[in-house]
ZATOR-465795 format. One record per residue (C-alpha): residue number from 1; residue in one letter; chain; y, x, z. Coordinates in Angstrom, 3 decimals. Each point is the difference from the previous one (the first is absolute). Example, Ala and Ser with C-alpha at 12.3 -4.5 7.8 and 13.67 -1.06 7.14 Angstrom:
BEGIN
<rec num="1" residuo="A" cadena="A" yy="-4.500" xx="12.300" zz="7.800"/>
<rec num="2" residuo="S" cadena="A" yy="3.440" xx="1.370" zz="-0.660"/>
This chain:
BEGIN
<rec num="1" residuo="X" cadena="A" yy="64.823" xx="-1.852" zz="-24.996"/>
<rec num="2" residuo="X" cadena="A" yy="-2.571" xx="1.795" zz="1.236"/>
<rec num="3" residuo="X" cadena="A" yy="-2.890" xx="2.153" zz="-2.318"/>
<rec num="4" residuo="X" cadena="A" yy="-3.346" xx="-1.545" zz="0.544"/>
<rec num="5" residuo="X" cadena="A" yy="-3.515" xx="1.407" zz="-0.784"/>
<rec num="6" residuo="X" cadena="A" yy="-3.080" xx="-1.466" zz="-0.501"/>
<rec num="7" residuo="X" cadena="A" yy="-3.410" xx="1.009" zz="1.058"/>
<rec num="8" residuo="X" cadena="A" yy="-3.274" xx="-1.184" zz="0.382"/>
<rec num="9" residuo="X" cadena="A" yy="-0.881" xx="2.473" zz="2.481"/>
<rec num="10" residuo="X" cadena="A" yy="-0.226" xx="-1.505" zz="3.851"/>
<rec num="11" residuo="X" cadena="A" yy="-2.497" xx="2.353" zz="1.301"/>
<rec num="12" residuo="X" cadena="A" yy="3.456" xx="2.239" zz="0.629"/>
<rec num="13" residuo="X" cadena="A" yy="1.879" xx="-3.024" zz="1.502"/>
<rec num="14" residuo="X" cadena="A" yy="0.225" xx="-0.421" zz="3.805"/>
<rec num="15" residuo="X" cadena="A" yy="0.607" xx="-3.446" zz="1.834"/>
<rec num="16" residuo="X" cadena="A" yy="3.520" xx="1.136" zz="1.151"/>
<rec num="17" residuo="X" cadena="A" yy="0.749" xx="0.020" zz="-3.541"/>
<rec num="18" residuo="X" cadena="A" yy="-0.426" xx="-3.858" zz="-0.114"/>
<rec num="19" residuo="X" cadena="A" yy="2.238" xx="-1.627" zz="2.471"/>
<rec num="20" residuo="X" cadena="A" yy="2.340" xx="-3.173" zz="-0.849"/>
<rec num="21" residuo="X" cadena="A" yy="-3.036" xx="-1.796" zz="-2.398"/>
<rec num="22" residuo="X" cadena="A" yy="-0.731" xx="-3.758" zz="0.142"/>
<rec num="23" residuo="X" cadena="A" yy="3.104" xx="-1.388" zz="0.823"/>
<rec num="24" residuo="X" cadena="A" yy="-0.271" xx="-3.343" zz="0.775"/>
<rec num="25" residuo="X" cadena="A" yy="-3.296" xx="0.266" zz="1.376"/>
<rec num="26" residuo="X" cadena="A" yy="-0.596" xx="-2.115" zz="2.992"/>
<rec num="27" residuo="X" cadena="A" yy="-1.977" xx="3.307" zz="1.029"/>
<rec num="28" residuo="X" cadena="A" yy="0.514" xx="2.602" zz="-2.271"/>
<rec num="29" residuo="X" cadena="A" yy="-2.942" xx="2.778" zz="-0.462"/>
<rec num="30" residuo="X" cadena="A" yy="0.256" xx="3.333" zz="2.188"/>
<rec num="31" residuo="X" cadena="A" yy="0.695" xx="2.748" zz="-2.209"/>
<rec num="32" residuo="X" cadena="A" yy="-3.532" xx="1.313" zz="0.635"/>
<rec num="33" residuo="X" cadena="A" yy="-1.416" xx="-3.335" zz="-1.799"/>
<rec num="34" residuo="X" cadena="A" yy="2.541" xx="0.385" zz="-2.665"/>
<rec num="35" residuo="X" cadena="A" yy="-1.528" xx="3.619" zz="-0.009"/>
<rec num="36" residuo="X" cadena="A" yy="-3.517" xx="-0.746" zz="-0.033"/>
<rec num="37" residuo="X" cadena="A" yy="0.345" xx="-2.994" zz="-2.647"/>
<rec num="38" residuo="X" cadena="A" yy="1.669" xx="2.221" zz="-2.221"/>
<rec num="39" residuo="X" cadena="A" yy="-2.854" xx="3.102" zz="0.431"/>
<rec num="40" residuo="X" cadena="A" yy="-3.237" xx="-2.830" zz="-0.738"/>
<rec num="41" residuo="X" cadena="A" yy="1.721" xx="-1.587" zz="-2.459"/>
<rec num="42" residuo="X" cadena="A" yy="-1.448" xx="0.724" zz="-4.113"/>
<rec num="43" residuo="X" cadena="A" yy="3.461" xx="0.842" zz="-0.875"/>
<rec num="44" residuo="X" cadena="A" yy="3.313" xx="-0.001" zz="1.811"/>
<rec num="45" residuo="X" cadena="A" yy="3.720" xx="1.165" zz="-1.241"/>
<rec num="46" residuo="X" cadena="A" yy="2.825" xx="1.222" zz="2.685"/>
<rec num="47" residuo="X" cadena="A" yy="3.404" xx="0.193" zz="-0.763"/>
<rec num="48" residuo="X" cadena="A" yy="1.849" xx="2.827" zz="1.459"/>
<rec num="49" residuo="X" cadena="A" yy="3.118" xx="1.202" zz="0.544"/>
<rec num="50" residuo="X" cadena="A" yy="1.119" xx="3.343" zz="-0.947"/>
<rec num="51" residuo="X" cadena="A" yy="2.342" xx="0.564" zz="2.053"/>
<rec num="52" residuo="X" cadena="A" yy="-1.131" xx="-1.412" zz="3.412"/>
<rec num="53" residuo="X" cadena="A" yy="-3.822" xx="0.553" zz="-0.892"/>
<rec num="54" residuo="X" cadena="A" yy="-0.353" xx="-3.512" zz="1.128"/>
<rec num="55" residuo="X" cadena="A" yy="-2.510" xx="-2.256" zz="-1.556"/>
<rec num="56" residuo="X" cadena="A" yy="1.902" xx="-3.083" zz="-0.984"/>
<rec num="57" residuo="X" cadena="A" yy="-2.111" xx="-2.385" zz="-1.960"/>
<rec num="58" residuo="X" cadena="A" yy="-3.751" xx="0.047" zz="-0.428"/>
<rec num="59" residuo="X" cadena="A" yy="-2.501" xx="-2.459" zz="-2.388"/>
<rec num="60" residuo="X" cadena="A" yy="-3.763" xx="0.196" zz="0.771"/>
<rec num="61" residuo="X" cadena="A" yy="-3.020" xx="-0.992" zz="-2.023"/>
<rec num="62" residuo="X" cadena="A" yy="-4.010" xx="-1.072" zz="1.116"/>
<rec num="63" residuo="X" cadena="A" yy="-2.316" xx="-0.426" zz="-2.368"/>
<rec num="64" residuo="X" cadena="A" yy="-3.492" xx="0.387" zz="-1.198"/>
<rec num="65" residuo="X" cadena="A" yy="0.802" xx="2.830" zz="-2.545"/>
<rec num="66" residuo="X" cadena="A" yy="-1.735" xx="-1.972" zz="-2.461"/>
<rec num="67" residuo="X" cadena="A" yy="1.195" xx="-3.587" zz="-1.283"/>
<rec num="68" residuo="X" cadena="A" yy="2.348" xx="-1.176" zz="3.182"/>
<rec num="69" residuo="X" cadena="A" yy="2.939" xx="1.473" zz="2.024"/>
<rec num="70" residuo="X" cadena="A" yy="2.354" xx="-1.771" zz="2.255"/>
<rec num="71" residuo="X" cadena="A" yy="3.572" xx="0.792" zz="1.005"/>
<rec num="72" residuo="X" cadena="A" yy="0.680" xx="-0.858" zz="3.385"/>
<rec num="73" residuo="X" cadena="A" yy="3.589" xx="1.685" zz="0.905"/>
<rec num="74" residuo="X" cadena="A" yy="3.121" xx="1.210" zz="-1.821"/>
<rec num="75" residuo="X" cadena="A" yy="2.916" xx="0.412" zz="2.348"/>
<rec num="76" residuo="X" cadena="A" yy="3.091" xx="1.812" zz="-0.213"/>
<rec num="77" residuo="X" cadena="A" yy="2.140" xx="1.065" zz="2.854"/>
<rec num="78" residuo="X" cadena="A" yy="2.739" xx="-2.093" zz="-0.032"/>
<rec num="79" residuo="X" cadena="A" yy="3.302" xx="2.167" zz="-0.423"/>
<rec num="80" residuo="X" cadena="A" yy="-2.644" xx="1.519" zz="-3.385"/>
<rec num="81" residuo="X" cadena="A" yy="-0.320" xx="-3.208" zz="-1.577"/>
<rec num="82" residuo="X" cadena="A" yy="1.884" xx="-1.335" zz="-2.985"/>
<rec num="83" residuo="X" cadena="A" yy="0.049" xx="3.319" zz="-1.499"/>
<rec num="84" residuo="X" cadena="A" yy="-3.502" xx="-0.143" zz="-2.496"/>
<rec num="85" residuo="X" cadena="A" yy="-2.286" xx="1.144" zz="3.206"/>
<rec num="86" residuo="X" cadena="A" yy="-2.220" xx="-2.752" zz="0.261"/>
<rec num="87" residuo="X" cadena="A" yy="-0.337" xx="-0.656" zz="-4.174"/>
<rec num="88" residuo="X" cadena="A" yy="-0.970" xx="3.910" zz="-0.547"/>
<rec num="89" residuo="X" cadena="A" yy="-2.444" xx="-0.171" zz="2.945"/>
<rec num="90" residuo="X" cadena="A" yy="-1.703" xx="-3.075" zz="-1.715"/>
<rec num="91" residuo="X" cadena="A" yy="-0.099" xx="1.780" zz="-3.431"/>
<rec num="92" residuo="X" cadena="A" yy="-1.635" xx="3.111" zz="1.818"/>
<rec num="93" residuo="X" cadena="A" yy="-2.534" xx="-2.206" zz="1.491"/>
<rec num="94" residuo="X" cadena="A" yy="-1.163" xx="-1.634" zz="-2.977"/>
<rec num="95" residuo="X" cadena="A" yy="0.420" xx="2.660" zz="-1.941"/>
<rec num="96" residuo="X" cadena="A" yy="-3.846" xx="0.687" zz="-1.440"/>
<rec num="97" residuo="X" cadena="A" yy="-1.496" xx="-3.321" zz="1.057"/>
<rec num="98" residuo="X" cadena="A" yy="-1.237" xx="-0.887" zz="-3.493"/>
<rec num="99" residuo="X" cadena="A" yy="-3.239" xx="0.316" zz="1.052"/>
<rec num="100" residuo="X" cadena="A" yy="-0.080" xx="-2.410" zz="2.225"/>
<rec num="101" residuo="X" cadena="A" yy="-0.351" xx="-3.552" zz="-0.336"/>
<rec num="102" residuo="X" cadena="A" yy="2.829" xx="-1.276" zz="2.467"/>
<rec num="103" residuo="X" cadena="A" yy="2.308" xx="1.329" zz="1.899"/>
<rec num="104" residuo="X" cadena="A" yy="0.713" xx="-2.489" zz="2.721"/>
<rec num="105" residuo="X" cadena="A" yy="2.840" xx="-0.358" zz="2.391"/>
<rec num="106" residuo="X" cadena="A" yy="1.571" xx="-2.705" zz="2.451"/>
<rec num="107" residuo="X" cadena="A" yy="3.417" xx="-1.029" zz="0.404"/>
<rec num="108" residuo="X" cadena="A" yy="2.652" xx="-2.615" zz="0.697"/>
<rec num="109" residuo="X" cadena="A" yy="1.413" xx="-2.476" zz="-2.920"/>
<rec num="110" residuo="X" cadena="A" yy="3.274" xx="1.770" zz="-0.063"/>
<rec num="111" residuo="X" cadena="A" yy="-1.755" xx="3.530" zz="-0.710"/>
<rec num="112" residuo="X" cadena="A" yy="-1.678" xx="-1.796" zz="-2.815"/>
<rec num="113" residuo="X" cadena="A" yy="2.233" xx="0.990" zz="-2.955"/>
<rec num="114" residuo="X" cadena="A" yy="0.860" xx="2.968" zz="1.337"/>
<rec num="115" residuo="X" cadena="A" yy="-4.220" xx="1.310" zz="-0.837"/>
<rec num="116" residuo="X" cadena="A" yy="0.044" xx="-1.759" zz="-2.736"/>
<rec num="117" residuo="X" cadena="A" yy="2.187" xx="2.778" zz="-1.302"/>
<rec num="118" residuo="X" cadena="A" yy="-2.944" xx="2.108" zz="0.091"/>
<rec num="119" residuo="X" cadena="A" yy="-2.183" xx="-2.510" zz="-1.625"/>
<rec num="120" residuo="X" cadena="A" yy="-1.764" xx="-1.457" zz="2.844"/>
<rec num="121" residuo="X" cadena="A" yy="-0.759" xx="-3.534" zz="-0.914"/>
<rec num="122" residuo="X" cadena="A" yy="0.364" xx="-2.841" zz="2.780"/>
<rec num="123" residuo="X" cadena="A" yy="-2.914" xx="-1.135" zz="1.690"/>
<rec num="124" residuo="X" cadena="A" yy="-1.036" xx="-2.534" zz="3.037"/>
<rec num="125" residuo="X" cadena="A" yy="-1.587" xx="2.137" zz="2.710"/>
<rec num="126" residuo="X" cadena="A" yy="-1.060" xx="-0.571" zz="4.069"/>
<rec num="127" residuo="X" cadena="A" yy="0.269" xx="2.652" zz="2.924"/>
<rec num="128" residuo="X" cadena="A" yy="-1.275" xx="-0.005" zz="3.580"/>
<rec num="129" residuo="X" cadena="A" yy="2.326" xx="1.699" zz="2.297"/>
<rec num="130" residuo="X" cadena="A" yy="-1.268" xx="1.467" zz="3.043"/>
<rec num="131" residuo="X" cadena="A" yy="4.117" xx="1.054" zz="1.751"/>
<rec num="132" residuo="X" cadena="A" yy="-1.824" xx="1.258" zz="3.121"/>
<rec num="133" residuo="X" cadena="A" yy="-1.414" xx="2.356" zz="-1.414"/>
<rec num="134" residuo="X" cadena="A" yy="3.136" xx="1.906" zz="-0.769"/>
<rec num="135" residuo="X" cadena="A" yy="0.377" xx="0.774" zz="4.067"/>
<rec num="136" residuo="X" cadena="A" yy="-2.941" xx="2.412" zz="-0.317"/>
């Protein structure tokens, strides 16, 4: 098992640090969008490994800095996950959000219970999808 550290510091990391993201993506984001999400974004976490130096999990945050913040993306590389990656990621992220009124995020059914962990509470929501524009 590898050593992982944590950082909210991604003015340091470069896009060939973040290859093998969205898996299962019908297009999956060019490293330099992962990169550039990750440098606008309020707040964002990265995962890395120690020993390789390789980012391998990430959770970003938008928001208004004042009553609303949105989590759009947690992923963990695949051979990284089951091992408490993804939870400590989420507890970094919403980690001194008590100022805010929500903290929202998206996600499939079966990811439900595992934010309710965090105590995220279940709510409906809608999304517009624009997949093209992932080819930029």
């Amino acid at each position: 098992m590898s050593m992982i550290r944590y950082s909210d510091t991604v003015d340091t990391i470069e896009a060939d640090r973040l290859t093998g993201f969205f898996v299962g993506w019908p297009t999956p984001a060019s490293p330099e969008q992962h990169l550039a999400v990750l440098r606008g974004s309020y707040r964002a976490v990265v995962a890395i490994d120690e020993e390789t130096d390789r980012v391998v999990g990430f959770i970003n945050m938008i928001s208004d800095g004042v009553l609303t913040a949105f989590v759009p993306w947690l992923e963990v590389l695949p051979e990284y996950q089951g091992q408490g990656v993804g939870s400590e990621l989420v507890r970094r992220i919403l980690a001194d959000t008590e100022h805010l009124y929500s903290v929202d995020l998206l996600c499939d059914a079966s990811l439900q219970p595992y934010y309710e962990r965090f105590g995220m509470l279940r709510l409906p929501g809608m999304t517009l999808r624009h997949r093209s524009a992932l080819q930029g």
